[in-house]
C-alpha positions in Angstrom: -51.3 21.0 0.8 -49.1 23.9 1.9 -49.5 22.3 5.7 -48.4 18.5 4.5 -45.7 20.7 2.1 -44.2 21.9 5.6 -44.6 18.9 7.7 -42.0 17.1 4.7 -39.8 19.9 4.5 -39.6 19.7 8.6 -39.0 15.7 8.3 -36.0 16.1 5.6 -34.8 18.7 8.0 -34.8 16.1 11.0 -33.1 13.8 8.8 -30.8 15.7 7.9 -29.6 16.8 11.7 -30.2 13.3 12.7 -28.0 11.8 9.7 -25.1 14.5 10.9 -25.5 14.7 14.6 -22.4 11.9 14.8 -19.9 14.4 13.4 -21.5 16.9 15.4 -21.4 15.0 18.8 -17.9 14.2 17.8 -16.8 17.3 17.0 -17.7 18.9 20.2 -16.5 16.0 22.6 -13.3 15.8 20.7 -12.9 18.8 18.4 -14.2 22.0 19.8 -14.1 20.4 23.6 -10.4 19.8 23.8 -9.9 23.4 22.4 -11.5 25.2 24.8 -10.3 23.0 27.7 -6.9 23.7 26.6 -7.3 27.5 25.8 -9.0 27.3 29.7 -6.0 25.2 30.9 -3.1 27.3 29.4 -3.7 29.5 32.7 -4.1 26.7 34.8 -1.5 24.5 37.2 -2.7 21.2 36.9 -1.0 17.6 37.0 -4.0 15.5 36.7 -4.3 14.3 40.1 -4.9 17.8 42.1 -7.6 20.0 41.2 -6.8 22.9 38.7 -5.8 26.0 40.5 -5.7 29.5 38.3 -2.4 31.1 37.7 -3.3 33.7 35.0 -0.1 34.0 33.1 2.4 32.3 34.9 2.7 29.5 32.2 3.6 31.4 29.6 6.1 33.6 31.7 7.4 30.8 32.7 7.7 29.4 29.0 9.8 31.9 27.7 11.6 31.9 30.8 12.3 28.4 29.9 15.6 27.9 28.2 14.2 24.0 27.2 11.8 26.1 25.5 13.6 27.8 23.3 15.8 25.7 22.9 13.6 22.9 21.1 11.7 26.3 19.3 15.5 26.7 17.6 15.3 22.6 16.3 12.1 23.2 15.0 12.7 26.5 13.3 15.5 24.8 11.8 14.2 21.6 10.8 11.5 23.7 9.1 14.0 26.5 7.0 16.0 23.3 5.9 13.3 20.3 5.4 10.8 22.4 3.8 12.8 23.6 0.9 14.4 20.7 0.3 10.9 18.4 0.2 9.7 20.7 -1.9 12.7 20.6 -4.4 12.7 16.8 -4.2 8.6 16.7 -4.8 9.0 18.7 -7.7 11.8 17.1 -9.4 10.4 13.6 -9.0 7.2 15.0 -10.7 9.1 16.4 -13.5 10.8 13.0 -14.1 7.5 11.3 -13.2 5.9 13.5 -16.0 7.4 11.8 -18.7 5.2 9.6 -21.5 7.1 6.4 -20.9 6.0 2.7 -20.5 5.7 1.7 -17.0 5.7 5.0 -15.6 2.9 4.9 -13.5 4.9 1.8 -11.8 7.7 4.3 -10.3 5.2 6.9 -9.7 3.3 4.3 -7.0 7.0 3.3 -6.3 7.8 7.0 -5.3 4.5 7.9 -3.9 4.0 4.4 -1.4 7.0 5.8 1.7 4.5 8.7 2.2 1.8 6.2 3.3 3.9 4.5 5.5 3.1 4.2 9.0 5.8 6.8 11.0 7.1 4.6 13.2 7.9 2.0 10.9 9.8 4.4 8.6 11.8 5.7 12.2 12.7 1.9 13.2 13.8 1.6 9.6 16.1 4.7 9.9 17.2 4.4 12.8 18.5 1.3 11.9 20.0 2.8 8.5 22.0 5.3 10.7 23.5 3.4 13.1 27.5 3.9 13.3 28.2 0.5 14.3 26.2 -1.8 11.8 23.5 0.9 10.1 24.1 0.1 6.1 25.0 4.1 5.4 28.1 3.8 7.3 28.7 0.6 5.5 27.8 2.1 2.1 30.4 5.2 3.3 33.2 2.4 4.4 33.5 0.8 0.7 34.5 4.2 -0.3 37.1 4.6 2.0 34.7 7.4 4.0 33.9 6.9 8.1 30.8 7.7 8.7 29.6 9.9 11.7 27.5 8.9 14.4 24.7 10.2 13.2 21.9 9.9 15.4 24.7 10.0 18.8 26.3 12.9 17.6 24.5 16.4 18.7 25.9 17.6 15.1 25.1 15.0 12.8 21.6 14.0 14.5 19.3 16.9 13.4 20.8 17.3 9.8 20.2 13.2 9.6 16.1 14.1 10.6 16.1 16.6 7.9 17.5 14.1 5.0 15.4 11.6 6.2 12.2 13.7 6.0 13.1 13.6 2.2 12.0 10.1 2.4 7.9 10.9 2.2 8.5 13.4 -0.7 6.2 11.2 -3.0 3.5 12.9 -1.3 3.8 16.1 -2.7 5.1 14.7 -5.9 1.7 13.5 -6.4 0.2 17.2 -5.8 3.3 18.6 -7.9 2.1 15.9 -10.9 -1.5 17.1 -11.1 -0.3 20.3 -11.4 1.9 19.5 -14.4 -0.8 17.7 -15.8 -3.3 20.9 -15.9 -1.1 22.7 -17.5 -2.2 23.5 -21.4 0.1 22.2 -23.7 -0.9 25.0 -25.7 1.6 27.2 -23.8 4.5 25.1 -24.9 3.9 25.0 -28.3 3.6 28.6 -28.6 6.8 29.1 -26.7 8.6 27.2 -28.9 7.1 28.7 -31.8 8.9 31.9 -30.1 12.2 30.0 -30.1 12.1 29.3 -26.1 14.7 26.8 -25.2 13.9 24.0 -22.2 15.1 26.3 -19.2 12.7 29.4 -20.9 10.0 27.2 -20.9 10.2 26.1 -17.3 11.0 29.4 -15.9 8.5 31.3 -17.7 6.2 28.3 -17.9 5.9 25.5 -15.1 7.0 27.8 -12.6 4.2 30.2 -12.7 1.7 27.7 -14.0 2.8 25.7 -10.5 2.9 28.1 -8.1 -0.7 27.4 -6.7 0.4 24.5 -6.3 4.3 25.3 -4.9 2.0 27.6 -2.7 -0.2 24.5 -1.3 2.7 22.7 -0.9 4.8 25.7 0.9 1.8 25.8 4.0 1.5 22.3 4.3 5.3 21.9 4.8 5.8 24.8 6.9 2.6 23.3 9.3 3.6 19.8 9.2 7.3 20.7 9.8 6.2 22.4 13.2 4.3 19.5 14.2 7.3 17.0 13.6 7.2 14.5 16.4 7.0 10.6 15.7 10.4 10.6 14.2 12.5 12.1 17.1 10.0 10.2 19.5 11.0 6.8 18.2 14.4 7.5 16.9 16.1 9.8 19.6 13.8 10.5 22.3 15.1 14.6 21.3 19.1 13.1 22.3 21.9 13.6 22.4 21.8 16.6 24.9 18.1 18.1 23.4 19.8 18.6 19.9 16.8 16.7 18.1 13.8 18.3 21.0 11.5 19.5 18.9 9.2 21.8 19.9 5.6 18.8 19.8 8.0 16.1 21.6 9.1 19.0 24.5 5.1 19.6 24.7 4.3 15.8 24.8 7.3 15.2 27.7 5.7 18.2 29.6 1.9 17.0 29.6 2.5 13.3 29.5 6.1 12.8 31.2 5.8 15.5 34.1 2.3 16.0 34.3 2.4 19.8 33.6 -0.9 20.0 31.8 -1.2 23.3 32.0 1.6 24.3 30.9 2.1 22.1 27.8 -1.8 23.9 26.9 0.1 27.4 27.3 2.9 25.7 24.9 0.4 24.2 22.3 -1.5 27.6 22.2 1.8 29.5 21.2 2.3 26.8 18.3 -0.7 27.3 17.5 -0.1 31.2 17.1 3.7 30.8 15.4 1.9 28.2 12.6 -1.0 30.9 12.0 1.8 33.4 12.0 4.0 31.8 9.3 1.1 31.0 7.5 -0.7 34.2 7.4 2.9 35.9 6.1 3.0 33.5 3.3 -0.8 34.2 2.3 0.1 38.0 2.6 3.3 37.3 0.1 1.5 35.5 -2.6 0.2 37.7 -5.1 3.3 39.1 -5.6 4.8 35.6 -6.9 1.5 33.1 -7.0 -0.3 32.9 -10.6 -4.1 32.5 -10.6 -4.9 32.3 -14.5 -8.5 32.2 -13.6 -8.4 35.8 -11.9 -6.0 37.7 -15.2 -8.5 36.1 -17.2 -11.3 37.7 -15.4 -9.8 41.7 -14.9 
């Protein structure tokens, strides 16, 4: 009995690591493979038709040697400070208008919500074509009001400010987060608050807010990781033009593995992404208690 009892358990077992070993095998060959080949290549020279040859840290004194470097590290940072924010302002304040009991509202929250599954290079051709100077429809738009529009993605000032307004067009992705959060909040809260005499603003300050900062805090990483890893757009729509004022920090790591065959060195650049996202990230983690609200843990002290 206890012999037949092992032999199944053994089976189910088999199964089991039979059943999984295609996320397994792919997880190594593609996952776990790449990473380590990368982590070994960062302190590499290699161009992909000459063997490797070891140069210990010569890649990454020659990255921040490199004023192409830091130059697209500055467009990301400031894609990020600026883009961030602002899709997270226009994610919340969709869901707070998207939050409303009114017939036919869950038509403009699939209305608001369908940009962010867009492919990305659809929505670049689309923009790009928007902010063209000579025929794009927002100088047009500008025109009947007596404004001339700027050259947008040909001017070094205007081109990286346009990106950042144009990220605001996938915002219905995180107004879709934003709206479950509204939705799990008790309206219990409300109703004592305005038993108190708490006007609209004391109720979302001292309400929503706090009740949404999980959430806000969700939100927060995934924008700060997604806006270091911005690439498709400038790919399609400037190429990082005029003059490396749209090079963002992925597209200067694609030209280097893919466009000059510096494999080793774009490894030595995706491995210091890699430690500025994990940075940023681990200083937000460390900053939330002091401003994220878990009413599961003051229930529990």
């Amino acid at each position: 009995m206890n012999k037949s009892k092992s032999t199944l358990l053994h089976r189910e077992a088999l199964d089991g690591w039979l059943y999984a070993s295609p996320w397994i095998i792919g997880f190594f060959l593609f996952t776990l493979g790449p990473i380590v080949a990368s982590f070994v290549l960062a302190f590499m020279k290699w161009d992909l038709v000459n063997p490797p040859r070891w140069i210990g840290l010569d890649n990454y004194l020659r990255m921040f040697n490199d004023s192409v470097f830091w130059s697209s590290l500055k467009v990301t940072a400031i894609y990020s400070c600026f883009g961030v924010p602002l899709n997270l302002f226009g994610s919340l304040i969709l869901a707070l208008l998207c939050n409303q009991k009114l017939r036919g509202i869950e038509i403009f929250r699939t209305i608001y919500y369908l940009p962010s599954v867009v492919s990305g290079v659809a929505i670049g051709l689309l923009w790009k074509w928007l902010f063209d100077p000579t025929f794009g429809l927002i100088n047009y738009l500008l025109s009947l009001v007596g404004i001339e529009g700027p050259m947008w993605l040909a001017s070094e000032t205007w081109a990286l400010p346009a990106l950042i307004v144009m990220g605001l067009w996938g915002v219905g992705g995180g107004m879709v987060i934003f709206l479950a959060g509204l939705q799990g909040i008790p309206l219990e809260l409300y109703e004592a608050a305005e038993l108190d005499g708490a006007n609209r603003w004391n109720k979302f300050w001292q309400i929503t807010i706090p009740m949404l900062s999980p959430v806000i805090f969700f939100n927060l990483i995934m924008g700060i990781i997604s806006s270091f890893q911005t690439f498709t757009y400038a790919y399609v729509m400037t190429g990082g033009g005029p003059n490396n004022a749209t090079l963002f920090y992925v597209l200067n790591l694609y030209y280097n593995a893919f466009l000059y065959l510096r494999m080793g060195y774009a490894s030595a650049l995706a491995w210091f992404l890699f430690l500025v996202i994990l940075a940023l990230t681990g200083l937000v983690f460390k900053s939330s208690p002091m401003w994220v609200y878990y009413e599961s843990e003051v229930k529990g002290r």
